[in-house]
LUMMAR-627283 format. One record per residue (C-alpha): z, x, y. Coordinates in nm, 4 decimals, padded with zeros to 6 digits. Each point is the difference from the previous one (the first is absolute). Layout:
% LUMMAR-627283
R z x y
R Z X Y
...
END
This chain:
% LUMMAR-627283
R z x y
R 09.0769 06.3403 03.4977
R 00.0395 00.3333 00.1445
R 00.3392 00.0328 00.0301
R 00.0050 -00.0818 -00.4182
R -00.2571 00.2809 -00.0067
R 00.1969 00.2199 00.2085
R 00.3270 -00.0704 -00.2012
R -00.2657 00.0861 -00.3322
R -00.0948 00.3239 00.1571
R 00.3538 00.1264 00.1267
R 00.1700 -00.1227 -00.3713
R -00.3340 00.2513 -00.1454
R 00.1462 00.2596 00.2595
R 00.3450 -00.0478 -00.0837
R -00.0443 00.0289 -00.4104
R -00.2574 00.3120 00.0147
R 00.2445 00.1950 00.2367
R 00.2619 -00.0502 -00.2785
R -00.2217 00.1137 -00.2580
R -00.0952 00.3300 00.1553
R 00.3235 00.1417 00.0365
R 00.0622 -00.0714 -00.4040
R -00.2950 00.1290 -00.0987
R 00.0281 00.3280 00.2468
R 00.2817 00.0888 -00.1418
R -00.0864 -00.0892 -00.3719
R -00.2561 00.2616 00.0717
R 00.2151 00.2381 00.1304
R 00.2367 00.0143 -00.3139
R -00.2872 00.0695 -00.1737
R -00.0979 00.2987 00.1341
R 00.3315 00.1126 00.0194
R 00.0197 00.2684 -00.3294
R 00.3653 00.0605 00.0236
R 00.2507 -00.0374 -00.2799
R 00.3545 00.0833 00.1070
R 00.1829 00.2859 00.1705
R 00.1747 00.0313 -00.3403
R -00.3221 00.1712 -00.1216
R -00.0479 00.2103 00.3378
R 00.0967 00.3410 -00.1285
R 00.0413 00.3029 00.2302
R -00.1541 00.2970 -00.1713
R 00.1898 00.3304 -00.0276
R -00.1696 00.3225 -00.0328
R 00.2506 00.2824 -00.1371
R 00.0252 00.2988 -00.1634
R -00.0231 -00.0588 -00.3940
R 00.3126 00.2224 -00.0276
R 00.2414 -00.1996 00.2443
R -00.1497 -00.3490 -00.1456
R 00.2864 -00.1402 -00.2258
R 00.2571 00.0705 00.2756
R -00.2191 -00.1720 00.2535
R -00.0532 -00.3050 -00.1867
R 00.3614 00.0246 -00.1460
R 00.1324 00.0497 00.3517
R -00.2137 -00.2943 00.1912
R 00.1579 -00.2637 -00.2852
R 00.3596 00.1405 00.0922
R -00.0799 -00.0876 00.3513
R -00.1417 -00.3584 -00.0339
R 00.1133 -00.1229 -00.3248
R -00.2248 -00.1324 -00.2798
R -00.1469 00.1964 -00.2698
R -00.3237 00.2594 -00.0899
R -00.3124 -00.1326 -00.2524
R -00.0711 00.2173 -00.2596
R -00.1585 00.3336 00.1093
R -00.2856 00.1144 -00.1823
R -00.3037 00.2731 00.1198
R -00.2775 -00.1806 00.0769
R -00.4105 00.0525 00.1784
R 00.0387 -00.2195 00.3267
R -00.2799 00.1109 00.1271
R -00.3821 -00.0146 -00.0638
R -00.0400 00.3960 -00.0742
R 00.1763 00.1839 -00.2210
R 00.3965 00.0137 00.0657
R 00.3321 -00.0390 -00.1268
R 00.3235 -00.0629 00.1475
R 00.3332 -00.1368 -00.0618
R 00.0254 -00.3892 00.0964
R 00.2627 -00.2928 00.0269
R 00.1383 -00.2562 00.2435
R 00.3161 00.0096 00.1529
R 00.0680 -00.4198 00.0297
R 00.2922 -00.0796 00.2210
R 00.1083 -00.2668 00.2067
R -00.1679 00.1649 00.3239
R -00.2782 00.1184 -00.1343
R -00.2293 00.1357 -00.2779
R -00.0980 00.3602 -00.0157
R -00.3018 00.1359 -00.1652
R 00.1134 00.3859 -00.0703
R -00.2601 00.2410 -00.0838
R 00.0784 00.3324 -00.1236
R -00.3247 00.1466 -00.0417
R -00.0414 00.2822 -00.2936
R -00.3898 00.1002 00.1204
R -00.1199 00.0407 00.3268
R -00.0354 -00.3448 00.1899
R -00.3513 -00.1605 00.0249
R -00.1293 -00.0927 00.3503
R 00.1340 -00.2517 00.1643
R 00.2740 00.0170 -00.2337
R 00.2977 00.0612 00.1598
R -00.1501 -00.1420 00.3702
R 00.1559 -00.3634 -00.0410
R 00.3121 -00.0843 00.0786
R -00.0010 -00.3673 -00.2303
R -00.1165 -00.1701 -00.1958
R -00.0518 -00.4134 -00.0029
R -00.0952 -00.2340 -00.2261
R -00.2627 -00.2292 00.0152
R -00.1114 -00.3169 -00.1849
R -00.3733 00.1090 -00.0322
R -00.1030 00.3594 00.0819
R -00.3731 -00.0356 00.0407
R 00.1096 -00.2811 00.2768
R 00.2109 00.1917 00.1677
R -00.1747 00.2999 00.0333
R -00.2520 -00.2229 00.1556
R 00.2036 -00.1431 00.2873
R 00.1934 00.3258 00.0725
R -00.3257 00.1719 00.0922
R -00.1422 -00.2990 00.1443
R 00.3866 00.0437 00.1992
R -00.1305 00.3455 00.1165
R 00.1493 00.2492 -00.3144
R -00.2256 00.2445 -00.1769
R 00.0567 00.0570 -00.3619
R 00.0813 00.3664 -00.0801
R -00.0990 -00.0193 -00.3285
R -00.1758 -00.2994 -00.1701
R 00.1832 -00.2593 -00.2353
R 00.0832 00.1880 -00.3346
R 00.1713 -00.0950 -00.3121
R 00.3427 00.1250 -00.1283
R 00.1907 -00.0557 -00.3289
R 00.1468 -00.3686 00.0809
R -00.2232 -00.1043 00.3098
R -00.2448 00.0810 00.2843
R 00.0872 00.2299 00.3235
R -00.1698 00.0857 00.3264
R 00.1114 00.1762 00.2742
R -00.0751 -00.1170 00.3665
R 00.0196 00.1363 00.3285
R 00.0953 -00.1951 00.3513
R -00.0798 00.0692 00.3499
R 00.2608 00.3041 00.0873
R -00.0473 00.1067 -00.3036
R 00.2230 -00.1711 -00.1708
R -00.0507 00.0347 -00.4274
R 00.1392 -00.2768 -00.2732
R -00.0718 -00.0442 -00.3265
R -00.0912 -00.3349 -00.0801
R 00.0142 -00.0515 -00.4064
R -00.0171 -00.3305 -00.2650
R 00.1225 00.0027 -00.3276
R -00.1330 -00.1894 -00.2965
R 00.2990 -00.1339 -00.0866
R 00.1678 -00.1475 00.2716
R 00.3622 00.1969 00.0462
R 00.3064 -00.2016 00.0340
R 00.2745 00.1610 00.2392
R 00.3303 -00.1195 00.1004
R -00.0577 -00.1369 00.3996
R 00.1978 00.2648 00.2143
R 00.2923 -00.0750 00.1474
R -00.1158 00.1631 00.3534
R -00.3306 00.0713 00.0678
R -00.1012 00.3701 00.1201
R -00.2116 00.0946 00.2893
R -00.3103 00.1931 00.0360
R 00.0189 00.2149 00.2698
R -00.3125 00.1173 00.1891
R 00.0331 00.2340 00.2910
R -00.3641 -00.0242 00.2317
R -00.0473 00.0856 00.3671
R -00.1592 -00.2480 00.2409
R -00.3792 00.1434 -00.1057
R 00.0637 -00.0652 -00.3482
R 00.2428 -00.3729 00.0148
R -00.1894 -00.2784 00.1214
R -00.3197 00.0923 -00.2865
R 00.2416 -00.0011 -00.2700
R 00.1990 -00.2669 00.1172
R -00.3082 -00.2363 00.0085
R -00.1157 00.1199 -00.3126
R 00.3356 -00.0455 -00.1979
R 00.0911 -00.3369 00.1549
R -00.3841 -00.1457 -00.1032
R 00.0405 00.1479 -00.3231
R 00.4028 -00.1073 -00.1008
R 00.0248 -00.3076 00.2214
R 00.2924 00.1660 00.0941
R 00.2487 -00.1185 00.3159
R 00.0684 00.2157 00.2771
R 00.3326 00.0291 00.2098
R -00.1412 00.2357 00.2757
R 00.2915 00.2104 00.2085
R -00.2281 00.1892 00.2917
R 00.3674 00.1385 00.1156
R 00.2059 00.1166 -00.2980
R 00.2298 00.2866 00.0518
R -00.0894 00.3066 -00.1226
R 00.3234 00.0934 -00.0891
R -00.1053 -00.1942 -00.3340
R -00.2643 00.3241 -00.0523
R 00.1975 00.2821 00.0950
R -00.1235 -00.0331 00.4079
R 00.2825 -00.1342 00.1817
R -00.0879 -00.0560 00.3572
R -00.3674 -00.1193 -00.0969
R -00.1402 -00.3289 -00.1340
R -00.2644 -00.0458 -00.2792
R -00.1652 -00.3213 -00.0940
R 00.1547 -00.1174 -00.3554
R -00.2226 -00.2444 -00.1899
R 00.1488 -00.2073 -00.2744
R -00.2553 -00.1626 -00.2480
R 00.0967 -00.2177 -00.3007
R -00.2396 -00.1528 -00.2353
R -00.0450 -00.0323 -00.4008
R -00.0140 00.3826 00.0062
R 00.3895 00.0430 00.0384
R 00.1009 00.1458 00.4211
R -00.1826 00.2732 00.2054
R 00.1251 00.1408 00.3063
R -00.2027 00.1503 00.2319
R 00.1104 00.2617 00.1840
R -00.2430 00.0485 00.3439
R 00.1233 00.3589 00.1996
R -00.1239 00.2598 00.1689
R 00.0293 00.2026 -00.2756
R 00.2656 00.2142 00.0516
R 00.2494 -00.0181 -00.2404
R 00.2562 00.2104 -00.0697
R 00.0521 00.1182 -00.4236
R 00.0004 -00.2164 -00.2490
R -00.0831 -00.3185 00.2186
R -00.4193 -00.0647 -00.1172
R 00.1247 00.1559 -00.3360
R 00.1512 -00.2990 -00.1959
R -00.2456 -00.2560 -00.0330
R 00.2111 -00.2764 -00.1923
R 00.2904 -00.1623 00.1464
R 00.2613 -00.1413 -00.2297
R 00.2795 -00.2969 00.1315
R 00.3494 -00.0225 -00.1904
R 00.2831 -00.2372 00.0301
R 00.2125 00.2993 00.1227
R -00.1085 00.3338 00.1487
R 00.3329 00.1946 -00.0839
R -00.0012 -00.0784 -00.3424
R -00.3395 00.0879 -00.0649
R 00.0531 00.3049 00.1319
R 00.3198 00.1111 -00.1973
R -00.2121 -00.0776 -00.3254
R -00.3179 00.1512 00.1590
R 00.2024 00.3394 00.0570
R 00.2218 00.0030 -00.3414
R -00.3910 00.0036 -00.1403
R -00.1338 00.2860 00.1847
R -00.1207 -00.1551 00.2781
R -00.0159 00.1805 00.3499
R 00.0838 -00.2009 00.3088
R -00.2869 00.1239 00.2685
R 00.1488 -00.2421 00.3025
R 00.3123 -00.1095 00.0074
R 00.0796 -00.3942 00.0019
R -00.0786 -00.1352 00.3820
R -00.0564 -00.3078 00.0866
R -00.3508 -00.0987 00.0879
R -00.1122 -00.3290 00.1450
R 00.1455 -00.2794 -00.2105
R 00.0322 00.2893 -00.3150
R 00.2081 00.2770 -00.0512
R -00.1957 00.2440 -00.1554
R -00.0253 00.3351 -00.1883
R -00.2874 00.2854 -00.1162
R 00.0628 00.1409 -00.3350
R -00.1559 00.2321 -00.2690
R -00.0017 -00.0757 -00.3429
R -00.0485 00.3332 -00.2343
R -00.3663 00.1033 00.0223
R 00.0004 -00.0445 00.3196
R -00.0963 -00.3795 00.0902
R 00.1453 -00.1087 00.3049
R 00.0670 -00.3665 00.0749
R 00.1530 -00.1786 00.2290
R 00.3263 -00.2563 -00.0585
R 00.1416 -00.2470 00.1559
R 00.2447 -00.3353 00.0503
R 00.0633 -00.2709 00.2629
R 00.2131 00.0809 00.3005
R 00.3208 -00.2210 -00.1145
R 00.1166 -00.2290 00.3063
END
């Protein structure tokens, strides 16, 4: 009799440890508010009078094509600015070209990511340790708020009534975070509890790959429903325009992008080197946003 009742209690163990797991992570997807890096758009501040050959100049680049541009109030107070999206195969731009003076925070953010429900998300990224730097407001096809992470890190995080429908990119771009060791594990904790996100920690990259050759820097890669981030942990020290691009974009072939990128009006900042497993390049696009490129080292 008690080894039946044993061989009751274990087969209770047995079916509520499967159970957990499946429910754990049913309840993790649904708290996860992402959409799809296709909707992840960097957001480029520049000059109204150097817009067009920004936006004309980053589709050159990357391929793809511009939405219609229209002037537009993206913000709660009064504003105007010049607005479209640059969608390519690696990676949507949001390019502002503002025609009034820029609100507060305006201009603070470096992206901006779709969610599924904004009120929810909100919610978990300041239960994730972000401040809001301006409370959930309404513009012309959605909702909008902008957040703030430990290091002070700023995104937009936006919904739109009607759901968008995007092309999936062909490679997915990175967002690129430069933090010193006071500022990286908060926002690391925070980001990873809010995205889900998975880490590839490197505590010993060389710092070659940031412009500090003889040094290493710790180099976190995250990946989640929010598209990639890349975490760059240094002392700080960079040398110009490393801490100045915050997108990074991966191509098929470095060269090539390059020869379009300059017939365009593109300046090369670094030449082509070969960092880590990439070989990679800084640029700047007309009106002055910098970026970084880059491909796989070919075996």
């Amino acid at each position: 009799m008690k080894i039946k009742l044993c061989l009751l209690v274990a087969t209770a163990l047995l079916t509520n440890a499967s159970v957990i797991p499946a429910a754990t992570a049913q309840q993790a997807a649904a708290t996860d508010y992402a959409v799809g890096p296709q909707y992840d758009t960097t957001h480029v501040y520049v000059p109204q009078e150097q817009y067009d050959a920004f936006m004309q100049s980053f589709v050159a680049t990357f391929g793809g094509k511009l939405s219609a541009q229209g002037q537009f109030q993206v913000t709660p107070t009064p504003s105007k600015t010049k607005s479209q999206l640059a969608l390519t195969p690696a990676g949507t731009v949001s390019g502002f070209g503002f025609l009034t003076p820029i609100p507060y925070p305006f201009g603070h953010e470096r992206n901006g990511y779709l969610v599924t429900d904004i009120d929810a998300a909100v919610a978990s990224a300041v239960k994730n340790g972000a401040v809001r730097l301006i409370t959930t407001f309404p513009d012309p096809i959605g909702r909008d708020v902008v957040v703030q992470w430990p290091g002070g890190v700023s995104m937009q995080l936006y919904w739109h009534t009607a759901k968008p429908n995007y092309t999936p990119l062909a490679t997915v771009p990175e967002n690129r975070v430069y933090l010193t060791a006071d500022a990286a594990p908060a926002f690391l904790k925070s980001w990873r509890g809010y995205a889900h996100a998975k880490t590839l920690d490197d505590k010993t990259a060389d710092g070659a790959d940031i412009g500090q050759p003889g040094k290493s820097y710790r180099r976190v890669r995250l990946t989640s429903g929010y598209g990639d981030m890349l975490v760059i942990v240094s002392d700080g020290q960079l040398p110009w325009p490393y801490g100045h691009e915050i997108t990074g974009y991966a191509v098929p072939n470095l060269q090539a992008t390059l020869v379009k990128a300059t017939a365009a009006g593109v300046e090369t900042l670094v030449a082509p080197h070969v960092a880590g497993d990439r070989q990679s390049a800084m640029v700047r696009f007309p009106g002055g946003y910098i970026a970084e490129i880059h491909s796989p080292v070919t075996q």
